[in-house]
C-alpha angles and dihedrals in degrees: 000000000000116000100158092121090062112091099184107090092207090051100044088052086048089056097046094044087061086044095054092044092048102055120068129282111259122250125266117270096259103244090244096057116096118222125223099277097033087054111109108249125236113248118238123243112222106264121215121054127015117253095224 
């Protein structure tokens, strides 16, 4: 929703709250899907000089 044209803070919180009632729910998060912290994390190469 753009409200970039309301100036009022209030009003413009007001306007996005009933934006955010009236669309649809978002899907559930499917089982197999990580999410950010339960992702395996990419190990880091040593920086600096190159071994070989």
């Amino acid at each position: 929703m753009n409200t970039k044209n309301v100036t009022d803070t209030d009003e413009r919180k007001k306007l996005k709250r009933a934006a955010r009632k009236k669309c649809a729910p978002k899907a559930k998060r499917a089982s197999g899907v990580a999410r950010g912290s339960m992702k395996k994390k990419v190990k880091i190469i040593s920086k600096g000089q190159r071994k070989r």
